[in-house]
N, C-alpha and C positions, 0 to 999 in steps of 0.2 A: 504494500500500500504506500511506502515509500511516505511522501509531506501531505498527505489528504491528512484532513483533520474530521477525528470520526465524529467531534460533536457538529460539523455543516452538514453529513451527509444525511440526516433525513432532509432536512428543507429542503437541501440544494437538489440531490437524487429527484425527489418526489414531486418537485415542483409547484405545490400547494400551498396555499396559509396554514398557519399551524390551528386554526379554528376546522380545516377540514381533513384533519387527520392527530390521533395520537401514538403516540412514542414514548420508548424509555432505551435510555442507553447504560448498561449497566457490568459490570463485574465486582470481582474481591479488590481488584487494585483499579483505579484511574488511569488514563493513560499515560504514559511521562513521572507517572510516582514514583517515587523511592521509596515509600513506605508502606510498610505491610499491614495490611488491618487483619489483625488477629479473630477480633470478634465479628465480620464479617464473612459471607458464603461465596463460595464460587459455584454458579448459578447456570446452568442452560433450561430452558424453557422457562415456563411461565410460574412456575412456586415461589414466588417474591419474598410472600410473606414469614413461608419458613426459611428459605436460605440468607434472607436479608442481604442482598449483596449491596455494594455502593453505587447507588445511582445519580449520577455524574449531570446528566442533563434529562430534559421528560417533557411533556406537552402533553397535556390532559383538559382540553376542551369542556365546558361546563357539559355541554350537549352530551359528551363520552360519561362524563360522571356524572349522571344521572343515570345513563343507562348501564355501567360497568361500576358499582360503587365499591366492589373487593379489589378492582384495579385502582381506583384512585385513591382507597386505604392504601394500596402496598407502595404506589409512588409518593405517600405522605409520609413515608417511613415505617409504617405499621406493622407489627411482628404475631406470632401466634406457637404457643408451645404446643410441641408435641410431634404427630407423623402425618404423612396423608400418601393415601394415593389417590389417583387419577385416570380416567381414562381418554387419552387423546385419540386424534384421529387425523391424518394428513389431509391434503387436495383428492389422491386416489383412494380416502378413506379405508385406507391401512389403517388397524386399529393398534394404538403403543399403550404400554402403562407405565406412568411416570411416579415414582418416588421421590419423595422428599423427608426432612427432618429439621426442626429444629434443634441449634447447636444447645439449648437447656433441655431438649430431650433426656439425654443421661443413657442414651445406647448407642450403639455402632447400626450404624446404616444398613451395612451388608448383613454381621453376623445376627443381628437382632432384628429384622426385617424384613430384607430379601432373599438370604437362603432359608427362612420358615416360609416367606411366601410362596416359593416354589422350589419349596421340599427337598432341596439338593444342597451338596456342597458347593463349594465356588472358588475357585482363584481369583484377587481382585488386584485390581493396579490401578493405586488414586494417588494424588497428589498430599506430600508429606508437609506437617508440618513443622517447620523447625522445632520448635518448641516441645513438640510430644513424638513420639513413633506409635504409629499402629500396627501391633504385632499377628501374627497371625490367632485367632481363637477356634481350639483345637477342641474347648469342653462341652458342647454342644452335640445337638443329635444330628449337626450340620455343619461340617468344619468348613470354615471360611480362612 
């Protein structure tokens, strides 16, 4: 992407006023940070409100929040304990199932979650955080 600056590209992309359309641009780090936000998530899709990642820029149209009001809670910063799942569905309505957690949860994603969800073991590769290691959990009727 080289000098494109990611917070022009919905405007500039989309071509719109920001009254007819909304957006959020968001991760665990900003772009150009140095700094790590420990208590924030790294986030793909739409679980705002459990992974609380940092949302940098956003356009939330009144018209949008009225009609999306859990989207305009999670672009307010809004948080929510616990797990969820989800069932998504693409353009070719592929059906996916999205998990989430929040970090005051108090369990492991994988071993506490998703290998009970579908009853198997797992090998997983996520991203580490300095500060902790996540070891493998071997006690389980589900090793992860």
């Amino acid at each position: 992407m080289g000098d494109i600056n990611p917070l022009s590209c919905p405007r500039k992309y989309h071509g719109a006023s920001e009254e007819k359309f909304m957006y959020a641009v968001y991760n665990d780090e900003p772009p150009n940070s140095k700094k790590t936000y420990s208590n924030y998530g790294h986030t793909e899709g739409m679980q705002l409100m459990y992974n609380h990642p940092v949302i940098y820029d956003k356009s939330m149209p009144a018209t949008f929040a009225d009609k999306y009001p859990k989207m305009a809670a999670a672009l307010d910063n809004a948080t929510v304990q616990g797990k969820s799942e989800t069932t998504l569905y693409s353009w070719e309505n592929v059906q996916f199932q999205s998990f989430a957690k929040s970090g005051k949860w108090g369990h492991d994603l994988y071993a506490d979650l998703l290998a009970s969800e579908f009853r198997d073991s797992m090998y997983v590769e996520t991203w580490q955080r300095r500060e902790s290691k996540m070891c493998s959990n071997c006690t389980g009727t589900f090793k992860v």
